[in-house]
N, C-alpha and C positions, 0 to 999 in steps of 0.2 A: 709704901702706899698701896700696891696690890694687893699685899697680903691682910691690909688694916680694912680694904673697900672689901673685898671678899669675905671677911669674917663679918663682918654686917650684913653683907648677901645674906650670908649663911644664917646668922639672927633672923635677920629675916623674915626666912627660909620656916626656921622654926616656931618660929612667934603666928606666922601665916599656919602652917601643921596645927597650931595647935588651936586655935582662931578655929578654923574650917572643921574640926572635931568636934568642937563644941554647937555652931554653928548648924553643921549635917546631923547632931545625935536624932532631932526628930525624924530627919528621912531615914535613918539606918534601924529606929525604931519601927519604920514603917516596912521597911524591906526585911524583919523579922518575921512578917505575919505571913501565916499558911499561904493563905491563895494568894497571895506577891510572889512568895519561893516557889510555889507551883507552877504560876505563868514564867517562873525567870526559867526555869529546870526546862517548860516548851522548848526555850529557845534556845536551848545549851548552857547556858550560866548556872552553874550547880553552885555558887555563892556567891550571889550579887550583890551581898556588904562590900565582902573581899573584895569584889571588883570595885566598888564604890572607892573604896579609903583608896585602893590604887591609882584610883586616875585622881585622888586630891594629892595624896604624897608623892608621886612620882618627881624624883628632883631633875629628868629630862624633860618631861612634858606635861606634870600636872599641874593644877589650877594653881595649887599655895606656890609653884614657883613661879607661876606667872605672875600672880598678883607680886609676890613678892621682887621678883625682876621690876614691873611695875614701879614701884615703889621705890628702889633705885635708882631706878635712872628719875624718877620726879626730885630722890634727893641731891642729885648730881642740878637740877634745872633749878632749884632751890638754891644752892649753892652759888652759881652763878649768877642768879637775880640777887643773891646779896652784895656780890663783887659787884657788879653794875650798878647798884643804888648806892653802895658806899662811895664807890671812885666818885658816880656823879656827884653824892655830896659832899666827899672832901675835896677835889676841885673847884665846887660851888658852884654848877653848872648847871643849868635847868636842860635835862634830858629826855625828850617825849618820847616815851616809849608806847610802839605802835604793832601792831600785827606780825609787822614784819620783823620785828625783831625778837618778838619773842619767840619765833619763828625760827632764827637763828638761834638761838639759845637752845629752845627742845632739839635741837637738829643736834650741837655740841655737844648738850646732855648725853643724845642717846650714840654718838659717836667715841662718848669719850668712855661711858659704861660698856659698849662694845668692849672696845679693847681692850678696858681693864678687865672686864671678867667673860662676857659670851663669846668673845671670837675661839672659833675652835672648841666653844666649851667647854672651856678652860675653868669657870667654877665648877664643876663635877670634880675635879681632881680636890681642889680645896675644899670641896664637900666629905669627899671621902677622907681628907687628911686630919678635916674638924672634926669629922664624926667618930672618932679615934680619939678625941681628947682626953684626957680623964673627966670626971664630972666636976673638978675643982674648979680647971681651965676652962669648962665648956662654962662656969657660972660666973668668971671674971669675965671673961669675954662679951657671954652678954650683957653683961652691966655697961660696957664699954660701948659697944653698938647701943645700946640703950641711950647713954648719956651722950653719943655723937648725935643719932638721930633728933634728940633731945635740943642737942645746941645747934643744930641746920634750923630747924623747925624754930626755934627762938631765936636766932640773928639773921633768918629771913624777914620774918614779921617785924624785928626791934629797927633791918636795914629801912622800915618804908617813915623813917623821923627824916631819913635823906632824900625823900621826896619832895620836889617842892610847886606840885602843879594846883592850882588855881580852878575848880570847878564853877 
């Protein structure tokens, strides 16, 4: 289960990379031009693209893993809200759910994504284990994380037929 939530991390990870490359190509076009690299060169930055892609890739501290991280731990609170609308309605229970619980829920989420992959930083290791894959496995894989992401995303939304409140 570690190994299967981290290689989704790591999708991700990379879907986020590649997302934000396409997303920044106008800034990096812009930080092409003479007086941009002039005024970057003022301040000591002798390649401020370089710098740019750095702080998006960085898989300690850039943006694509944050969103990405992000986005984990929503599918861990996704998860969960489906087990709680299902139980409610295979019990058949009318269950109001309020602030507070869902409160609890983002709390679990990001408690549970903790442990499996940020404590200690412990996805860096299975970052650098993925990143090593061949490109066969790197394309199985992601089809994998694709098609999990895929079915959270769709048996969250399908769990709300076990809703059964009254507006």
């Amino acid at each position: 289960m570690v190994w299967l939530s981290n290689i989704v991390f790591f999708n991700l990870f990379r879907f986020e990379r590649k997302t934000q490359k396409f997303f920044t190509y106008p800034v990096l076009l812009f930080l092409r031009n003479k007086k941009v690299k002039e005024s970057y060169k003022k301040r000591g930055v002798s390649n401020s693209e370089k710098e740019v892609v750095k702080a998006l890739e960085n898989p300690e501290v850039g943006i694509s893993s944050i969103l990405s991280g992000g986005h984990f731990i929503v599918l861990f609170f996704l998860l969960t809200f489906r087990i709680v609308n299902f139980t409610s309605g295979y019990l058949r229970t009318e269950f109001n759910l309020k602030l507070p619980h869902f409160a609890v829920m983002a709390i679990f989420s990001y408690v549970f994504a903790y442990w499996i992959s940020f404590r200690q930083d412990r996805y860096l290791e299975y970052f650098r284990e993925f990143e090593n894959l061949p490109k066969s496995k790197k394309k199985v894989s992601a089809w994998i994380s694709f098609f999990i992401v895929l079915g959270v995303w769709v048996f969250c939304i399908g769990s709300f037929v076990f809703l059964n409140y009254r507006l």
